[in-house]
C-alpha positions in Angstrom: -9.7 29.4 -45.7 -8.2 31.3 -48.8 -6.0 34.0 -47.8 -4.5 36.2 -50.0 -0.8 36.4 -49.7 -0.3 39.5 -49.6 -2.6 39.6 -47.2 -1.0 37.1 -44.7 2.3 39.1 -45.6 1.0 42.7 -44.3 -1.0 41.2 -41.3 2.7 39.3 -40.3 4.6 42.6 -41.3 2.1 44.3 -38.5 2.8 42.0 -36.0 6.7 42.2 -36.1 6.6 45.6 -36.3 4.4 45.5 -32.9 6.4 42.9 -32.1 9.7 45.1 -32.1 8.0 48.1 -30.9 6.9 46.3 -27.2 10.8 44.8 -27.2 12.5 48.6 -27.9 10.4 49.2 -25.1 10.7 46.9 -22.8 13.1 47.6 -19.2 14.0 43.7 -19.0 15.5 43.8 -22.9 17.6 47.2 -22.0 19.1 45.9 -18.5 20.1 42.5 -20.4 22.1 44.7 -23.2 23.6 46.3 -20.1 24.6 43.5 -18.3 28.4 42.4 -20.3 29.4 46.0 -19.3 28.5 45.5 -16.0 29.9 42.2 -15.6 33.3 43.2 -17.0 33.3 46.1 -14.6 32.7 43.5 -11.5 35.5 41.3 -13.2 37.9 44.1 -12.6 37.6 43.7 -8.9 37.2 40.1 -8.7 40.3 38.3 -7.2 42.3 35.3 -8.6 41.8 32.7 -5.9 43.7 29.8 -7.9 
């Protein structure tokens, strides 16, 4: 199989671009960027016990 480089690069180009798109998009990705700002909000209630 002889494919063209620039070929292969566009077709990989597509994919990450598709690749990004579903990740932008996706609920679990925006609750994780969420979560240290929720954690440190929980922190300030937390309670030494040491």
């Amino acid at each position: 199989m002889n494919i063209k480089q620039s070929y292969r690069l566009i077709q990989l180009n597509e994919s990450v671009r598709n690749q990004m798109e579903v990740l932008q998009n996706n609920k679990n990705i925006k609750e994780l960027e969420l979560l240290p700002q929720q954690v440190n909000e929980d922190n300030k209630y937390l309670i030494d016990t040491k």
